[in-house]
C-alpha atoms as one frame of an Amber mdcrd trajectory, in Angstrom:
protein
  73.887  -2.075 -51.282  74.685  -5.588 -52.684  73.433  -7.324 -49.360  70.072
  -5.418 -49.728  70.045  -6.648 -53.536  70.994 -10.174 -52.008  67.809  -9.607
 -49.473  65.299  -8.672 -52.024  66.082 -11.070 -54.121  66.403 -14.227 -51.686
  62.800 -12.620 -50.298  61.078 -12.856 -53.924  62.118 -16.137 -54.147  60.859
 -17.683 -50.942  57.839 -15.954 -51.992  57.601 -17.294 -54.947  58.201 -20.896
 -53.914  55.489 -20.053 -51.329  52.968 -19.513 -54.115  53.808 -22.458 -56.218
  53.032 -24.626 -52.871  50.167 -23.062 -52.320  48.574 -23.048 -55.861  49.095
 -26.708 -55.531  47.635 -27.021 -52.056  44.660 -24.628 -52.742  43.382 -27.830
 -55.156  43.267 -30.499 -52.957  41.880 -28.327 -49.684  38.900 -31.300 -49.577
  41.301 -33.534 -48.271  42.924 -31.246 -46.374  40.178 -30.230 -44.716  38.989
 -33.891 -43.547  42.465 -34.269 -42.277  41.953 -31.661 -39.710  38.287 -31.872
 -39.192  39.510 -35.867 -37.873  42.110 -34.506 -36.239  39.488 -32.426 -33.679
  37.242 -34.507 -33.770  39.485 -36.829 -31.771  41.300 -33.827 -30.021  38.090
 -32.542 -28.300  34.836 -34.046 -27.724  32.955 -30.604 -28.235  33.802 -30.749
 -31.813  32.462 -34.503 -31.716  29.238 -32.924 -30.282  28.915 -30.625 -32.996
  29.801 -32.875 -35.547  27.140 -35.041 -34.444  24.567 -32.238 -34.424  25.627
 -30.821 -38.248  28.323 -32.635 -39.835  28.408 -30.735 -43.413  27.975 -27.488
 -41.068  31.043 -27.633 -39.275  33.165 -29.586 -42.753  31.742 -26.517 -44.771
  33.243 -24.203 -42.025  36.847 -25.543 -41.833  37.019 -26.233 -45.987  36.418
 -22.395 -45.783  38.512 -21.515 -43.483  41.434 -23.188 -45.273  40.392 -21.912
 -48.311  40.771 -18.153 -47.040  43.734 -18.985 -45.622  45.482 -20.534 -48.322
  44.118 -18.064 -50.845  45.771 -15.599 -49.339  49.287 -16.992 -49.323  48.389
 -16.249 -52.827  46.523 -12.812 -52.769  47.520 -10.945 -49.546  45.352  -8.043
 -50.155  42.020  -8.853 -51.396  42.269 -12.275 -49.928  43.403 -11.382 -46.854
  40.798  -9.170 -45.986  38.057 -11.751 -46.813  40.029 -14.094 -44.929  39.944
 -12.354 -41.590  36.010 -11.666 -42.106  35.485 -15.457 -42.667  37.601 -16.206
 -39.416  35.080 -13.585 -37.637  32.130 -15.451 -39.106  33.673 -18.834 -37.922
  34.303 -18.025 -34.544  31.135 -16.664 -33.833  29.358 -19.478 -35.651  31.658
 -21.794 -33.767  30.120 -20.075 -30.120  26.685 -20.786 -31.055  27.395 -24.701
 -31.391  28.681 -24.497 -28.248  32.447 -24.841 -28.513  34.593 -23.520 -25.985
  37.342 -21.130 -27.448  40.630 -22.633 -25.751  39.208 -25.943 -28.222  38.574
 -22.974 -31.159  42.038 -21.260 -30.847  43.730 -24.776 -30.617  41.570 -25.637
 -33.864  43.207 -22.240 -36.024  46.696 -23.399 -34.733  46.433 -26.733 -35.784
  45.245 -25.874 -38.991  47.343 -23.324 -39.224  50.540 -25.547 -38.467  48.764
 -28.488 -41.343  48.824 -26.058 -43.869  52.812 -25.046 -42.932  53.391 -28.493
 -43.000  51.594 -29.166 -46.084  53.505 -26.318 -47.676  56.704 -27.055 -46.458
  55.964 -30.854 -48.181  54.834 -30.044 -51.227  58.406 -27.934 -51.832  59.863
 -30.839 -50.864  58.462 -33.138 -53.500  58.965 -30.975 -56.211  61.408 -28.765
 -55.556  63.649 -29.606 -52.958  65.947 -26.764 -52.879  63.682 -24.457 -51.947
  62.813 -25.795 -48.782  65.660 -23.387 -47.449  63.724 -20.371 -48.976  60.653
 -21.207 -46.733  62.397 -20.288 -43.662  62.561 -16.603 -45.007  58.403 -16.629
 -45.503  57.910 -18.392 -42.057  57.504 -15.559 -39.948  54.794 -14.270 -41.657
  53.120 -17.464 -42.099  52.961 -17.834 -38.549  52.422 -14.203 -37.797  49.190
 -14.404 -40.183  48.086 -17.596 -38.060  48.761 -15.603 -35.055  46.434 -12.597
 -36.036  43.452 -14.781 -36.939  43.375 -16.371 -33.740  42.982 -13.265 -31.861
  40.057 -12.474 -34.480  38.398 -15.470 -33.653  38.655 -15.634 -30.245  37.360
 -11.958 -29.970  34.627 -13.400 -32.310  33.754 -16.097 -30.144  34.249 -14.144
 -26.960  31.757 -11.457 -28.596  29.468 -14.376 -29.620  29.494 -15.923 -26.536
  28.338 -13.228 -24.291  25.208 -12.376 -26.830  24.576 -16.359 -26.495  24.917
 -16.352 -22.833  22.808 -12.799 -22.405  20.065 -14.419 -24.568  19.776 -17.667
 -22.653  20.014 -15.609 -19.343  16.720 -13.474 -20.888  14.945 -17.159 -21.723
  15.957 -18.752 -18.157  14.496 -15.654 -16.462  11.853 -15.645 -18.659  10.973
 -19.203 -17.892  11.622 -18.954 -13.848   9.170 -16.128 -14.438   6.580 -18.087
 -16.456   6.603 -20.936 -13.695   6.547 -18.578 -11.216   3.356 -17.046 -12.702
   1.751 -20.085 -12.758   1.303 -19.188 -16.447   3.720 -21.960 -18.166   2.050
 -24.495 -20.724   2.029 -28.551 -18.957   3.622 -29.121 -22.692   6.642 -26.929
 -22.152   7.604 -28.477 -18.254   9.871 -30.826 -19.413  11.741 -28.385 -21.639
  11.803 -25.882 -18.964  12.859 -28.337 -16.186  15.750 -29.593 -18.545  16.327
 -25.974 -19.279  16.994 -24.721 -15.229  17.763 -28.264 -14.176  14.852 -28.978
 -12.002  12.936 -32.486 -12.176   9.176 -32.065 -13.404   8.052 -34.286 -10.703
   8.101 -33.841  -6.830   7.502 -31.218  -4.438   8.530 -27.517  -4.537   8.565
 -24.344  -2.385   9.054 -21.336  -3.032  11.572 -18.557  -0.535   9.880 -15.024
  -1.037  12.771 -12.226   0.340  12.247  -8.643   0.689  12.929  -5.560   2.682
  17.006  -4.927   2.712  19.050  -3.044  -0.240  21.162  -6.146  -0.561  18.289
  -8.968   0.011  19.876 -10.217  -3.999  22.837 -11.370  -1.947  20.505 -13.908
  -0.128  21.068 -16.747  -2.546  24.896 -16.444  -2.200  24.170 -17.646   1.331
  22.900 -20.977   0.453  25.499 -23.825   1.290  27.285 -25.118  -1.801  25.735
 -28.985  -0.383  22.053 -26.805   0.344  19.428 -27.671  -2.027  18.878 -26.432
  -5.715  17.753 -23.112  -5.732  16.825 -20.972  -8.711  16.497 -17.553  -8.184
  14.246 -15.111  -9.736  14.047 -11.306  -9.216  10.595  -9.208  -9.138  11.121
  -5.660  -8.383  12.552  -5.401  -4.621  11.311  -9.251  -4.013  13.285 -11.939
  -4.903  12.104 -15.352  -5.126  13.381 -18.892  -4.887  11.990 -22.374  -6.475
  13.601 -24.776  -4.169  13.164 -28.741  -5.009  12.008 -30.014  -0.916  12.202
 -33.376   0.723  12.253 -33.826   4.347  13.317 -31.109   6.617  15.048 -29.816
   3.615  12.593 -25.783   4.689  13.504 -25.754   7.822  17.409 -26.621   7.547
  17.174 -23.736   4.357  15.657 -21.786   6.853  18.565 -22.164   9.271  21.069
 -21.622   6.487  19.904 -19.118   5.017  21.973 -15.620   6.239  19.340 -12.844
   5.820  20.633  -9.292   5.503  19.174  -6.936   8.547  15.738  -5.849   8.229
  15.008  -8.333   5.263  11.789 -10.179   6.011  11.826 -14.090   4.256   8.760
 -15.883   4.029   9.223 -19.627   3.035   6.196 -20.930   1.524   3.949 -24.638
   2.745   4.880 -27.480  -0.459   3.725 -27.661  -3.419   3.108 -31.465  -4.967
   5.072 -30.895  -8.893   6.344 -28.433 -10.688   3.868 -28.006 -12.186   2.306
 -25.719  -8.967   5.521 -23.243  -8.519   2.788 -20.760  -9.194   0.548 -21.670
  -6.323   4.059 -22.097  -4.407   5.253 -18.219  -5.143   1.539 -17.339  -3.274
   1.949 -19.017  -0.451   5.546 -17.657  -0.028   4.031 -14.076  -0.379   1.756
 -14.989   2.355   4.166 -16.337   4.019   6.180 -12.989   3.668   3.511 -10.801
   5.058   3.467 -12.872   8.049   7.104 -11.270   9.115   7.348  -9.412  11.605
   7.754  -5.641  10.841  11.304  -5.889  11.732  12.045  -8.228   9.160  12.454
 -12.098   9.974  11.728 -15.671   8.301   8.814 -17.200   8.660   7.790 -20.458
   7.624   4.470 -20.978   6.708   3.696 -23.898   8.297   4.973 -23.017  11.568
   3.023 -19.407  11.206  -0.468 -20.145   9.672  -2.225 -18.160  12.702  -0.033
 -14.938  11.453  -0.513 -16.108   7.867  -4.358 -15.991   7.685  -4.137 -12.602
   9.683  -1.787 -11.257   7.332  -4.018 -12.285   4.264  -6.445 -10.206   5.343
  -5.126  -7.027   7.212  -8.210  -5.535   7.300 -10.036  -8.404   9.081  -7.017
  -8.787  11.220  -7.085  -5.006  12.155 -11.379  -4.957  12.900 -10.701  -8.462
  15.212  -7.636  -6.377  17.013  -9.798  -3.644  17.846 -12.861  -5.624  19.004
 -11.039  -7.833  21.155  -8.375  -5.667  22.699  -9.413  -2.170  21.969 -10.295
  -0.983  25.685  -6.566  -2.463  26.240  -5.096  -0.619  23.340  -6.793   2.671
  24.094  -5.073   2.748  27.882  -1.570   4.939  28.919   0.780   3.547  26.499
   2.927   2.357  29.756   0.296   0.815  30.908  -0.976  -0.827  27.335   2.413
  -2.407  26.972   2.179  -4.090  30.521  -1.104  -5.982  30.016  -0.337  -6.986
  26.037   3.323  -7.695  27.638   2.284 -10.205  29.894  -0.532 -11.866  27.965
   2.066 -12.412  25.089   4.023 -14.108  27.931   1.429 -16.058  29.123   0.176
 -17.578  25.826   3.993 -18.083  25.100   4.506 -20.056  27.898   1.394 -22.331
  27.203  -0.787 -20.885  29.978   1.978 -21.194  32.810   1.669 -17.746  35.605
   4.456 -19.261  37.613   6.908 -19.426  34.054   5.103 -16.032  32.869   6.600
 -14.568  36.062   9.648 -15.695  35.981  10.346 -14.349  32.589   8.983 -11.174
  33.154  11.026 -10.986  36.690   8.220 -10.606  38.706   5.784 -12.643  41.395
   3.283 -15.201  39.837   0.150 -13.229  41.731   1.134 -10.199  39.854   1.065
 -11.552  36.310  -2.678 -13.559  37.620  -3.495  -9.846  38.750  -2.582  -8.191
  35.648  -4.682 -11.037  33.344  -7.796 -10.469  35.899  -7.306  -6.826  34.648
  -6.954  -7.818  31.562 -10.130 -10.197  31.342 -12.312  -7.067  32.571 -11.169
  -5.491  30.183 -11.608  -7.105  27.085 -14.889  -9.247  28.455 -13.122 -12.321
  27.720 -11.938 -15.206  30.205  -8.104 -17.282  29.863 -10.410 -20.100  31.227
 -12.403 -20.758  28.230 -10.668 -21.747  25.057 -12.528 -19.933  22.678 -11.997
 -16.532  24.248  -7.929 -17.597  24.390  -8.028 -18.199  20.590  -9.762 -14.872
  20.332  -7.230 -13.243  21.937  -3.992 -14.902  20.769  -5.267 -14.046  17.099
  -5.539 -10.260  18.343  -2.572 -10.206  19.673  -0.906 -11.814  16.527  -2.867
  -9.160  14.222  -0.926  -6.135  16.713   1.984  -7.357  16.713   2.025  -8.285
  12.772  -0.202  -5.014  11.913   1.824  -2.347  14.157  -1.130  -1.649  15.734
């Protein structure tokens, strides 16, 4: 019974040499307060940064801080409850200047282990002898700093993700605008500083569609590949790529696109400034792929392209140029449009038409004699063998 006596008692008087410190220390928090906002400052150079940016902003938040903390050495209740709601307010305010919260939890344990030692001196200049009776409040000092550091790092860490949601929503927004050819020439160089893309030089723009997984296209790009920002439109998902030389067709080669996806990468665009004419042209470029899916670069493709920009031309110049073909035995269709497509493919050549179709050069000149009846045009005269590579481009890209 006497050593619980002894217990109480020893307890209300660490307590109450806790509260004399702190009375005194709760009147000279200014200083207190510049002590530890130098002390970051030079600790981390995000708190530097937002110093910079509001100085009386981030003083007013630590002089606060300290205040709540202090007062409720004094007032454990009341205080303490005010206290924990201005660490909540501080952490989150502390996410939207941009501090990162290992620097924000390091900031509540500093000042949390100033204030101890500011305690812990004031005893000592006044009344000595009760140093020994701080040990006994310690625990709880500590245990207090311990439980506002979890508050403000679930503050922050709550903070944080709204901050980082909300500047996702304005980056897409703004990949969208450009994309649109709808953003203001006033706002590029706050939306190129925004996605990190320079205002000046020449952009493309990748067009993917077709496969459940075609999103997982920009994880393919090589971490040394070219800047890429990605932008998703429904089942199409689109890519503003920064170009210098060769830089399409080595993206092209890098690029690892999901089965059945079709990828269309669009002809240069001169600045940024033209990402919306650059998203059209990559959407023509993507209705040049093959029905199977594919990449297609524009450039290499325009023949396909122009077909594919008009599907309805390309399907009337199909049928007037190799209807009577089309309209034959299936097994027979596929033989003559099998070795034209050879022919043109190997620039014109029967004897390397033959050999890649496994059979004698007089039979593939046989077959194209068939095939010239046919259709009324001749493989002699250029004009009629532009006709009919276009027609067979428009099948092949059509299904016809």
């Amino acid at each position: 019974m006497l050593h619980a006596v002894r217990d109480r008692s020893v307890d209300a008087e660490a307590e109450a040499a806790l509260h004399r410190a702190a009375r005194v220390l709760s009147g000279g928090l200014h200083g207190l307060a510049e002590r530890l906002v130098g002390a970051l400052a030079a600790r981390h150079p995000a708190f530097r940064t937002a110093l910079a940016a509001d100085p009386s902003g981030v003083r007013d938040e630590v002089r606060a801080t300290l205040q709540h903390h202090v007062g409720s050495l004094l007032g454990p209740r009341p205080s303490g409850a005010e206290a924990r709601r201005c660490a909540e307010r501080v952490g989150a305010s502390w996410a939207a200047r941009g501090l990162p919260r290992e620097a924000v939890l390091q900031a509540f344990r500093l000042g949390g282990g100033l204030v101890w030692q500011e305690l812990v001196d004031e005893t000592a200049r006044r009344r000595p002898d009760d140093v020994r009776l701080l040990v006994h409040v310690a625990a709880d000092v500590w245990n207090f700093v311990d439980e506002h550091c979890t508050l403000v790092a679930e503050a922050h860490r709550a903070a944080a993700a709204r901050t980082d949601g909300r500047r996702e929503e304005l980056l897409r927004r703004m990949t969208a605008a450009l994309l649109d050819g709808t953003t203001r020439i006033a706002d590029l160089p706050e939306v190129a500083a925004a996605l990190g893309l320079p205002v000046e030089g020449a952009y493309a723009v990748v067009a993917a569609t077709g496969a459940p997984d075609v999103r997982a296209l920009a994880r393919t790009v090589p971490a040394d590949g070219p800047r890429i920002v990605w932008h998703a439109d429904g089942d199409t998902v689109f890519g503003l790529v920064p170009v210098g030389d060769g830089t399409l067709r080595a993206l092209a080669r890098t690029l690892t696109v999901p089965p059945g996806a079709a990828v269309g990468i669009g002809s240069p665009v001169e600045t940024l400034a033209a990402a919306g004419d650059a998203r059209r042209l990559a959407e023509v470029a993507l209705r040049a792929c093959p029905p199977g899916g594919g990449t297609v670069l524009l450039d290499e493709h325009l023949p396909a392209a122009l077909l594919a920009s008009s599907p309805a031309l390309g399907a009337m110049l199909a049928e007037r140029v190799l209807g009577p073909v089309l309209r034959l035995e299936p097994a027979d269709r596929d033989l003559l449009i099998g070795t034209l497509s050879a022919w043109l493919d190997c620039d014109g050549s029967a004897q390397r038409a033959a050999h890649r179709l496994y059979c004698h050069r007089n039979t593939v000149l046989n077959r194209l004699r068939r095939l010239e009846q046919l259709t009324g045009r001749s493989l002699t005269r250029p004009a009629d063998v532009v006709e009919l590579s276009l027609a067979l481009t428009a099948r092949c890209r059509l299904g016809l």
